[in-house]
DRENPA-3360 file (N, C-alpha, C; in nm, 2 decimals, always signed):
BEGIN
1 = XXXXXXXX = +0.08/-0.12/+0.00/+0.00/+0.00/+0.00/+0.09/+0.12/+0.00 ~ +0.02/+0.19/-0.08/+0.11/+0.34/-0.10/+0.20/+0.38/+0.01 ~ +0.36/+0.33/-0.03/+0.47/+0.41/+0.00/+0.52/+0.30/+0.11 ~ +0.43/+0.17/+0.15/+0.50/+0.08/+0.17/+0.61/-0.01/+0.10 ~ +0.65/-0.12/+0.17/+0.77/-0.19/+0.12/+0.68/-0.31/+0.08 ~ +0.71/-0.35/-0.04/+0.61/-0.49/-0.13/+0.69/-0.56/-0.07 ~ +0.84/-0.58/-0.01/+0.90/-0.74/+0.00/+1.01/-0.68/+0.10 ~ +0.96/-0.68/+0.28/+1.07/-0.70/+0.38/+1.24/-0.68/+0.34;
9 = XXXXXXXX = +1.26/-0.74/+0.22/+1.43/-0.78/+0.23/+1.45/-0.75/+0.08 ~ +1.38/-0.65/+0.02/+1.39/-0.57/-0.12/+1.41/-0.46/-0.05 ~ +1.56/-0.45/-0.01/+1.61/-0.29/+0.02/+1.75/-0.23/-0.03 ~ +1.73/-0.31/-0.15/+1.88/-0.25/-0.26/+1.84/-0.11/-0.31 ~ +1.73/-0.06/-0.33/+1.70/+0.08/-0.33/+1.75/+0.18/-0.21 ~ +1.80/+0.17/-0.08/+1.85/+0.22/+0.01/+1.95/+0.25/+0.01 ~ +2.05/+0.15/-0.07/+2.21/+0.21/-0.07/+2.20/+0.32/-0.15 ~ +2.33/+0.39/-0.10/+2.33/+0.52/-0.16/+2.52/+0.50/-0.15;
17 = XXXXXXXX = +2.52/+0.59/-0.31/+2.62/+0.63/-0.33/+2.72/+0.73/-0.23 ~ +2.91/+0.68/-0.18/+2.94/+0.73/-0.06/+2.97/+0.86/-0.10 ~ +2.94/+0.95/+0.02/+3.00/+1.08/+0.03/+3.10/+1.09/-0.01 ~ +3.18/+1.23/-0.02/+3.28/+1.25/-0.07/+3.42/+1.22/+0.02 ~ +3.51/+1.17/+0.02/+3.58/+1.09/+0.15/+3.53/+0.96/+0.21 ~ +3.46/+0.96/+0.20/+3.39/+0.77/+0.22/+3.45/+0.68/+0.08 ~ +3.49/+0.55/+0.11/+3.44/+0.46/-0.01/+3.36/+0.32/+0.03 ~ +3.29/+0.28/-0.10/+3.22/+0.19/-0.12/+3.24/+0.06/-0.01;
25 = XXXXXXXX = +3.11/+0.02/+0.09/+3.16/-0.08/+0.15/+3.12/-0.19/+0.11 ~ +3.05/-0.19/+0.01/+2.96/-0.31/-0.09/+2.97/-0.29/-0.22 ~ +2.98/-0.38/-0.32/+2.98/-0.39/-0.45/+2.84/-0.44/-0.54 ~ +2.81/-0.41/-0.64/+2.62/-0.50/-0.69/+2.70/-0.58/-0.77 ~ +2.64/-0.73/-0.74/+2.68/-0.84/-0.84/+2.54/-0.85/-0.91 ~ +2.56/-0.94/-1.07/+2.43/-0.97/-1.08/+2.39/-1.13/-1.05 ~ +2.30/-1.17/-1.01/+2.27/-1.34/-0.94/+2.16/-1.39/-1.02 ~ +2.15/-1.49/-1.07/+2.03/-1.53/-1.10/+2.02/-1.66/-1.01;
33 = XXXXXXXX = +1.90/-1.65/-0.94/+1.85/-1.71/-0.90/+1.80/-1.87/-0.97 ~ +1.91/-1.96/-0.94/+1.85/-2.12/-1.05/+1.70/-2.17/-1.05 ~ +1.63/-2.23/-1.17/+1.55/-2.26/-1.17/+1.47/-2.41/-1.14 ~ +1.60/-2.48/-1.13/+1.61/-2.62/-1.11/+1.61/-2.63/-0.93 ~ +1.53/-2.73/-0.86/+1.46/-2.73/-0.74/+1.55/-2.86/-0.67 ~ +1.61/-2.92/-0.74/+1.69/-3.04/-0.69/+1.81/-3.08/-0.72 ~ +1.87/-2.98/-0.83/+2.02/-3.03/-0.86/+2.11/-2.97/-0.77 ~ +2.19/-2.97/-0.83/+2.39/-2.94/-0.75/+2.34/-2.77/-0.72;
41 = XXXXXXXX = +2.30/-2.69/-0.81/+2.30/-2.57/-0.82/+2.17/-2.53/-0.77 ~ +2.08/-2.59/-0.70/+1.95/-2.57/-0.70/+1.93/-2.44/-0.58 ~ +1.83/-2.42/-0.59/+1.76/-2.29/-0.48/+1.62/-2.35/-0.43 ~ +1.60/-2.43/-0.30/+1.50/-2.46/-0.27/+1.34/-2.40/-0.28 ~ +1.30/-2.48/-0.37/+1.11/-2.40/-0.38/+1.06/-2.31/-0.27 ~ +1.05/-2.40/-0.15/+0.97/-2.33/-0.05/+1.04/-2.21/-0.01 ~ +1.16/-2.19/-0.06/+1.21/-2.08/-0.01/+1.23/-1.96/-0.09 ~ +1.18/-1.99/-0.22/+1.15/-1.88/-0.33/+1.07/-1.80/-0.33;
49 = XXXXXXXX = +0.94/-1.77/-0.22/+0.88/-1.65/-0.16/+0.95/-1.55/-0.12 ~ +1.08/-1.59/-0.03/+1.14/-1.50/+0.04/+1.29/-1.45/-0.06 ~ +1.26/-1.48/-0.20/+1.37/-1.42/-0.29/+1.28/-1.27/-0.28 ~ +1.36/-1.15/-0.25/+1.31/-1.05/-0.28/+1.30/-0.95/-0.39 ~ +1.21/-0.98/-0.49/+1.19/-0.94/-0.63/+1.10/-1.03/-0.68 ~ +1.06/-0.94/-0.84/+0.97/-0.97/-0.94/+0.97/-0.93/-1.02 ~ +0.90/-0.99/-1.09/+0.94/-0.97/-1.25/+0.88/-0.78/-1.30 ~ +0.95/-0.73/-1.34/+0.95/-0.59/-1.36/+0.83/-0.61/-1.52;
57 = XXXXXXXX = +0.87/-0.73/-1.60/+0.77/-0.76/-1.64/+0.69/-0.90/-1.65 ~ +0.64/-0.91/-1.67/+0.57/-1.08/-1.62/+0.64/-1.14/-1.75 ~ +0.65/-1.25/-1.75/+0.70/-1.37/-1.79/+0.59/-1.41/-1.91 ~ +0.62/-1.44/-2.06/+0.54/-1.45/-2.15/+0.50/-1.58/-2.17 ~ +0.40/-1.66/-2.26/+0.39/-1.77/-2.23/+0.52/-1.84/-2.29 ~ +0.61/-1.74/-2.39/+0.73/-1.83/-2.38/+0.85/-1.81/-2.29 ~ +0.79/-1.80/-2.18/+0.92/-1.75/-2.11/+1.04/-1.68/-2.08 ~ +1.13/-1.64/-2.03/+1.24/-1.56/-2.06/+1.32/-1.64/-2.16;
65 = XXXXXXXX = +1.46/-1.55/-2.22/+1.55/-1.67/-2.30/+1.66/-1.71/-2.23 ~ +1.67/-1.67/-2.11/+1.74/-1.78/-1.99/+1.64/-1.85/-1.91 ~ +1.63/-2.01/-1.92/+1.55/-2.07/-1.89/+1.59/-2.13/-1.79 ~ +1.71/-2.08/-1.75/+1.82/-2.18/-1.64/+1.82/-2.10/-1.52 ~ +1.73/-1.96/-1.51/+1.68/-1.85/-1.37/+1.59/-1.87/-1.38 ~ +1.56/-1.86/-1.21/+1.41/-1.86/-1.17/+1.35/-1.68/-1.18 ~ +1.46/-1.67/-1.16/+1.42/-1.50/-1.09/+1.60/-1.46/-1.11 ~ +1.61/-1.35/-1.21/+1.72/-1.24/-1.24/+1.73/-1.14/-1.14;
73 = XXXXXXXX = +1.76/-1.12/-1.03/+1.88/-1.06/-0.97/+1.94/-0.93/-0.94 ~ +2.00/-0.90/-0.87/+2.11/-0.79/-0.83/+2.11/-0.81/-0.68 ~ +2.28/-0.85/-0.68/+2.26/-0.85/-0.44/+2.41/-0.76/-0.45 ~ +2.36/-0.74/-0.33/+2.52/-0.66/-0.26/+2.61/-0.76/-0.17 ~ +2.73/-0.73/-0.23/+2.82/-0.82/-0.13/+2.89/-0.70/-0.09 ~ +2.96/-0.74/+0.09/+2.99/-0.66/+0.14/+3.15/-0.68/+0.13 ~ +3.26/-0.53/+0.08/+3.36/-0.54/+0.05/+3.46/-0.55/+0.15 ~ +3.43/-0.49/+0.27/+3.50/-0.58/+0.40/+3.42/-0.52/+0.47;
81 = XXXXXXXX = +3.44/-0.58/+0.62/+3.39/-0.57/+0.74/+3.25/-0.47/+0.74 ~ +3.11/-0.45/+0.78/+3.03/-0.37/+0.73/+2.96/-0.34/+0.95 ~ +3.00/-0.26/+1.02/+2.95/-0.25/+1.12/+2.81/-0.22/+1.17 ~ +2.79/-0.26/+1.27/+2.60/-0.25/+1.27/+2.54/-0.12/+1.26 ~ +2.46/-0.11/+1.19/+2.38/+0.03/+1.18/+2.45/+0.10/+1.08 ~ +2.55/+0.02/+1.00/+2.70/+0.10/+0.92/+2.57/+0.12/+0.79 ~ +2.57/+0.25/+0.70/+2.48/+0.25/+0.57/+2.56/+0.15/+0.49 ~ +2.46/+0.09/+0.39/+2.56/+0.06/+0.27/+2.56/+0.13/+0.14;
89 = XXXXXXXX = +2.71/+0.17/+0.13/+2.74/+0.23/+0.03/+2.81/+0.17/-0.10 ~ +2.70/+0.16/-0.23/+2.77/+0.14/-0.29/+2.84/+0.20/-0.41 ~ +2.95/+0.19/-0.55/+2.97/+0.28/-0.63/+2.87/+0.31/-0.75 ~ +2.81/+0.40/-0.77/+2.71/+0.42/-0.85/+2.78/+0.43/-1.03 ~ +2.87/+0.45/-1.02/+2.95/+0.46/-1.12/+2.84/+0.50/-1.27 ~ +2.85/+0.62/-1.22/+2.74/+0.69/-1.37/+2.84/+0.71/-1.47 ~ +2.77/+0.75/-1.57/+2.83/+0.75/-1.69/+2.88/+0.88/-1.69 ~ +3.02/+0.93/-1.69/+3.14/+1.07/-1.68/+3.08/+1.10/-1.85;
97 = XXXXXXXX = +3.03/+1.06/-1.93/+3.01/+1.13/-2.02/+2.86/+1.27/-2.07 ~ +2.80/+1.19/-1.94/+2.67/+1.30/-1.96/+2.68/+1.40/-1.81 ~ +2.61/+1.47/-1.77/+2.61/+1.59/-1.69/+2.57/+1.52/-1.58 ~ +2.67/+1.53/-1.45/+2.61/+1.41/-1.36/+2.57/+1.50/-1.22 ~ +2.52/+1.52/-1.14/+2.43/+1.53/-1.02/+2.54/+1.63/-0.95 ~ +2.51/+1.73/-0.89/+2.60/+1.80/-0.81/+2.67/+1.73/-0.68 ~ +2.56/+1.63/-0.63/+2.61/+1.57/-0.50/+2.70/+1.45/-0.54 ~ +2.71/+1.43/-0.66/+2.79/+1.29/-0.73/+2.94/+1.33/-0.76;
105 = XXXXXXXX = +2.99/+1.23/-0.68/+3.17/+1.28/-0.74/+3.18/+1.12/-0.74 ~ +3.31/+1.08/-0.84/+3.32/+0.95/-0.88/+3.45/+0.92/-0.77 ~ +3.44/+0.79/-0.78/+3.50/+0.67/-0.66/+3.65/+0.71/-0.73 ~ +3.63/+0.66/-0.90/+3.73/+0.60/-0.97/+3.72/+0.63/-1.11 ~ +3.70/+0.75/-1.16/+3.76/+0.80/-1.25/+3.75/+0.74/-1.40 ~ +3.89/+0.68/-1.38/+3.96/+0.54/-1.52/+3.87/+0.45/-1.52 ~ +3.82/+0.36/-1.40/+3.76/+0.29/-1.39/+3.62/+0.29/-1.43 ~ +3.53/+0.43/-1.37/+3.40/+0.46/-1.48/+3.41/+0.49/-1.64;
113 = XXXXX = +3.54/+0.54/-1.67/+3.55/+0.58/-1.82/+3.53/+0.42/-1.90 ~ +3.64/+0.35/-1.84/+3.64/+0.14/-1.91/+3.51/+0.10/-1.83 ~ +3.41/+0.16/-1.77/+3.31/+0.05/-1.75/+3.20/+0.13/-1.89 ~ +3.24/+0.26/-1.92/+3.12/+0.32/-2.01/+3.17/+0.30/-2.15 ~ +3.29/+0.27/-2.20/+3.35/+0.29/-2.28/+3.32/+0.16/-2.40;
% end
């Protein structure tokens, strides 16, 4: 309901990019969630409620064209030690080639230019 949270543990929207003098204490990987319920790689059923996300668009009747995710992804891992109540920050790494936010100063420079480039 309006301006509630749809899913307890969908709170990758809260990190925020670090201040100026802070760095990143988390990185975003992307994860797919497996679709197979019993193999080597599997992600137990009953516990696929509490994956936090959904399909941004519903699933057609032919499916996505990875058929090997249950559910596509984004988690934070934490880059060292992350203390309680600590925010997590991670690098937003915008693109240095368009006009970027006054409050936005880049982590790494070289490193946003080879991730846009």
């Amino acid at each position: 309901e309006g301006g509630g949270l749809c899913h307890p543990l969908a709170l990758g929207h809260l990190a925020n990019h670090p201040p100026r003098g802070q760095r990143p204490n988390a990185a975003a990987l992307a994860y797919d969630f497996p679709s197979d319920t019993d193999g080597p790689t599997s992600f137990p059923e009953n516990l696929r409620p509490f994956i936090p996300n959904f399909h941004c668009k519903p699933p057609t009747l032919l499916g996505t064209p990875d058929r090997s995710a249950f559910m596509q992804s984004v988690v934070f891992v934490a880059t060292r030690r992350i203390e309680h109540e600590e925010e997590i920050l991670i690098n937003y790494r915008f693109n240095p080639k368009f006009e970027l936010p006054k409050w936005y100063h880049p982590i790494d420079e070289e490193q946003d230019r080879r991730r846009w480039d």
